[in-house]
C-alpha positions in Angstrom: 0.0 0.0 0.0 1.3 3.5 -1.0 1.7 5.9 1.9 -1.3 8.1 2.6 -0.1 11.6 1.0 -1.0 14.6 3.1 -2.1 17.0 3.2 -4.3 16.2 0.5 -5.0 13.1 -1.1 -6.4 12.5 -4.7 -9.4 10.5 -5.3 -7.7 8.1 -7.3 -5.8 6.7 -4.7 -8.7 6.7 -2.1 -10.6 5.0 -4.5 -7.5 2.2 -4.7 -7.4 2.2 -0.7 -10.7 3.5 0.8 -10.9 -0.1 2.6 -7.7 1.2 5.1 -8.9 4.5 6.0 -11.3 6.0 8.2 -13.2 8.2 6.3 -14.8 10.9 7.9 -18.0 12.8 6.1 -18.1 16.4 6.7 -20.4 18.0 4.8 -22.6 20.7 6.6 -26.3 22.2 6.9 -29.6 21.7 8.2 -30.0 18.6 6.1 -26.4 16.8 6.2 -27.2 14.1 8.2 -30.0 13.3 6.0 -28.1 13.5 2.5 -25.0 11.5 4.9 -27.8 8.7 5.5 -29.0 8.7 1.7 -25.5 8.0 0.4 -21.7 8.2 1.4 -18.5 6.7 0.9 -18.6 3.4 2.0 -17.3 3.3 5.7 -17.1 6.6 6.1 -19.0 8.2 9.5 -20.6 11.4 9.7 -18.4 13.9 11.6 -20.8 16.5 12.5 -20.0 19.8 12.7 -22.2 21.8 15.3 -21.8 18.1 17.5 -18.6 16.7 16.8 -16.0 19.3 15.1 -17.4 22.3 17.8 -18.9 22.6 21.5 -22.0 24.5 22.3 -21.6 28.0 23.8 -21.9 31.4 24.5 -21.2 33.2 21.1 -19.8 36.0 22.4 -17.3 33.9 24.4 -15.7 31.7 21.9 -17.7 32.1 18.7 -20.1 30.3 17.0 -17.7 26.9 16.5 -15.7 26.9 19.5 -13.4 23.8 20.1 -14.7 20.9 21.7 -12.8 20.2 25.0 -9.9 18.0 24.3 -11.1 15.2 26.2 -14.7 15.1 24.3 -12.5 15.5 21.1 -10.2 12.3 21.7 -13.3 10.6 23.2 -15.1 11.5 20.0 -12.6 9.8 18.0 -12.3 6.9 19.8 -15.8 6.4 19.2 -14.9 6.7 15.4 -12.3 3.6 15.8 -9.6 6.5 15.1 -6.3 5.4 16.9 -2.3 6.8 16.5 -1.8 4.4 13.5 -5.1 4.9 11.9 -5.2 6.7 8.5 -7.9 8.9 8.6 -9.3 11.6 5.4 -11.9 13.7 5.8 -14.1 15.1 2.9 -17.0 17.1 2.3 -19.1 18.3 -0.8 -17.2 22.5 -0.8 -13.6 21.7 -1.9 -12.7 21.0 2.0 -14.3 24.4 3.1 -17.3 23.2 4.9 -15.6 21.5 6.6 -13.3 18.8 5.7 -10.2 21.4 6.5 -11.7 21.9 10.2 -11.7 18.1 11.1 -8.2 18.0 9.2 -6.8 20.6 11.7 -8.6 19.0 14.8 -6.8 16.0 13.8 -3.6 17.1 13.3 -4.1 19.3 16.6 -4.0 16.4 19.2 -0.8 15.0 17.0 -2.0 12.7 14.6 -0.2 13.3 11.3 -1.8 10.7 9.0 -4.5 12.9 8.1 -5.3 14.5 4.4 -8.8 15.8 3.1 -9.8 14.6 0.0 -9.1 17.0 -2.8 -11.9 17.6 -5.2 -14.2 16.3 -2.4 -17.0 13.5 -3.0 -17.2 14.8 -6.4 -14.0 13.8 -7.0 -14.7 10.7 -5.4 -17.5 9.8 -7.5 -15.4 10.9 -10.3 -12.8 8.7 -9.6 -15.6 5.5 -9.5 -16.0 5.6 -6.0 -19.8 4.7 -5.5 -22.2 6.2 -2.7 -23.5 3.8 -0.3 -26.4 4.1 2.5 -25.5 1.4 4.6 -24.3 2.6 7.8 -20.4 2.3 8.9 -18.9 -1.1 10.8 -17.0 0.8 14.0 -14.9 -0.4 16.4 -15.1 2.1 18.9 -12.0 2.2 20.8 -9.8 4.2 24.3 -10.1 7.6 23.5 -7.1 8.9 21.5 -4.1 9.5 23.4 -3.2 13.0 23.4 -2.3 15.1 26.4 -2.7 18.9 25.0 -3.9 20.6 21.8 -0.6 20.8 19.5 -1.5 23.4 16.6 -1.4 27.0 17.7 -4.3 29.1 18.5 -5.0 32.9 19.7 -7.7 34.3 21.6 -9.2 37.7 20.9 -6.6 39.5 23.3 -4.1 38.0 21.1 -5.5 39.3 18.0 -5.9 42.8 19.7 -2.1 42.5 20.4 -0.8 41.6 17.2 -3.4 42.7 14.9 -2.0 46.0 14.1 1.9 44.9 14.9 4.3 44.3 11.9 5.9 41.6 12.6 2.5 39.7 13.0 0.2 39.6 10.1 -3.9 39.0 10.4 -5.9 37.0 7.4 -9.1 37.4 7.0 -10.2 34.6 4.9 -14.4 35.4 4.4 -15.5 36.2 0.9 -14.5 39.8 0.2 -17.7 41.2 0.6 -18.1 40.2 4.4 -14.8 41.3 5.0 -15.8 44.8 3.5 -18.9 45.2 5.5 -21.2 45.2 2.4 -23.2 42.4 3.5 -23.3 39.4 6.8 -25.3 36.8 6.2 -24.4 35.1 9.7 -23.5 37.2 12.5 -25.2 40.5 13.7 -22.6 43.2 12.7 -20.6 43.4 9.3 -17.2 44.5 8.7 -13.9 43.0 9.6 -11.2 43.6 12.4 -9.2 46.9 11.7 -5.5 45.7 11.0 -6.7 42.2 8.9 -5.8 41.7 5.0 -8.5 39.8 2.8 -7.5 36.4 1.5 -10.9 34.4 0.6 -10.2 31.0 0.8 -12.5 30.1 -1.9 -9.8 31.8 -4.3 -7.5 28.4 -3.2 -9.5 26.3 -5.5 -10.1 25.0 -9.3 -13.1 25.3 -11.1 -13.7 21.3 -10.2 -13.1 22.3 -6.3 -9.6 20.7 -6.3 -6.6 23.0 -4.9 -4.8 25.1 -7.4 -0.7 23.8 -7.6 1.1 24.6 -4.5 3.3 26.8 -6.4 1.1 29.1 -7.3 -0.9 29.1 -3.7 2.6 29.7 -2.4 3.6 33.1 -4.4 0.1 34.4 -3.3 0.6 33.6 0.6 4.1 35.2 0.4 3.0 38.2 -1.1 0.1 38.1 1.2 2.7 37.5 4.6 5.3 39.9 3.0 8.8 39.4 5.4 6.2 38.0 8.3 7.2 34.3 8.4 3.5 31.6 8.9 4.6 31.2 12.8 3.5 34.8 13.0 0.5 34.8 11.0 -3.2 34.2 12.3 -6.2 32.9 10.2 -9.2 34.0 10.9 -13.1 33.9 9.4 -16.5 33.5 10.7 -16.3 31.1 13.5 -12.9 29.3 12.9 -14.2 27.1 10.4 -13.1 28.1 7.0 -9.9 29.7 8.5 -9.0 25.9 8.4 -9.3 25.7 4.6 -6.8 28.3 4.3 -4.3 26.4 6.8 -4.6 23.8 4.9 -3.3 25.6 1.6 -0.8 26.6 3.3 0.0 23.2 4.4 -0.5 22.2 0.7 2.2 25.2 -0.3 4.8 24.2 2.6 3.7 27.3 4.8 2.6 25.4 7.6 2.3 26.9 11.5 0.1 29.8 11.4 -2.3 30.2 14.3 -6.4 29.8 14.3 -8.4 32.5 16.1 -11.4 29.8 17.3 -13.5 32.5 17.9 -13.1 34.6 14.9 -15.8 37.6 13.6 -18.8 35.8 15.5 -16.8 36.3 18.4 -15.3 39.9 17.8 -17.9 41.4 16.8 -20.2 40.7 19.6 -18.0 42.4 21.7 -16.7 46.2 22.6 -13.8 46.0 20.4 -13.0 48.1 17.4 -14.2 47.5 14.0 -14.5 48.0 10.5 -16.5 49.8 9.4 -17.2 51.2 12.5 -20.8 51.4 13.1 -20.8 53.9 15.7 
């Protein structure tokens, strides 16, 4: 068996080796668990975003997709049969956006490095002559997974009002560019975008067909976009910490890893006393 390539895998080679993997469905909205339980890769389980990938709580405090705690989150995989040496891709039906690239990063955060998302998503796998199934997963639930601490870096939203104006830090906005410009908000009660952030929609990371463009050309956009700030310094940040993911996961793709995740995001900035863009007052 060919090593799982990461951090994205083609559908040809899932299609050769589905069978070894633990597949994890992430497709999002109101009816995902209904169009999961119609038809899905065969083994794959439902990784459920508002249950699974995030924790309930208080908006304002976290965002709307705050991290599970890290015991519910190795618990959680446990429960999926997901140990250390288990190879695990994740997918969805939005090129990794929603939110394949969230349950990619939650992996990799408690250490697990055999992790990719399917590029191109199911319709890639479809493409590739992988055929949808509604017959539920065989699990073998097992120990939660062993991890001890989260691993990938995060901020909080006193970080982001510490670095978000400071040179040698940079602050990416990844929302389509009319949230970011406070034209419309489809989600949270106040438009606009934190004052020091640049615009980098992560949709702009994909091809036509919803697979990643080449990580050379990802790469030259991200550098011009960091300038001299090296990832390490950078934070991604979106709505609620979900599609920020999709953009850590290009830079992955264009060897740029190590940028941190504001959790919390605009849901959580903006419901708050802190300054904005435009500012509404």
């Amino acid at each position: 068996m060919e090593p799982l390539p990461t951090p994205l895998v083609d559908a040809d080679w899932l299609a050769r080796y589905h069978r070894a993997v633990r597949l994890l469905d992430c497709r999002v909205g109101p009816d995902a668990e209904a169009r999961f339980a119609a038809g899905h890769l065969p083994g794959a389980v439902w990784a459920d975003l508002e249950r699974d990938l995030s924790a309930p709580g208080e908006f304002a405090v976290g965002g709307r997709h705050p991290l599970p705690s890290l015991e519910d989150w190795c618990a959680t995989l446990g429960r999926w049969g997901v140990g250390p040496e288990t190879l695990v891709v994740a997918y969805d039906d939005r090129g990794g956006m929603l939110a394949a690239a969230r349950a990619w990063w939650m992996v990799r955060a408690v250490g697990h490095d055999a992790v990719a998302v399917l590029d191109g998503g199911l319709q890639a796998a479809f493409a590739a002559g992988l055929a949808p199934t509604a017959e539920p997963p065989t699990l073998e639930p097992r120990l939660p997974y062993p991890a001890s601490a989260w691993r990938l870096p995060t901020v909080n939203a006193g970080d982001v009002e510490a670095h978000r104006t400071d040179p040698a830090h940079r602050l990416i906005d990844v929302r389509a560019a009319e949230r970011f410009a406070g034209e419309v908000e489809p989600i949270d009660p106040i438009a606009g975008h934190i004052p020091g952030a640049i615009n980098l929609p992560c949709a702009a990371q994909l091809q036509p067909d919803g697979r990643f463009r080449p990580a050379a050309a990802l790469r030259a956009e991200l550098e011009q976009a960091l300038g001299d700030v090296p990832p390490s310094r950078a934070i991604l940040q979106c709505g609620s910490g979900v599609t920020a993911c999709h953009t850590l996961l290009g830079m992955a793709h264009a060897g740029l890893d190590g940028a941190a995740l504001y959790v919390g995001s605009w849901s959580e900035w903006c419901r708050s006393d802190r300054p904005r863009e435009p500012d509404a007052s």
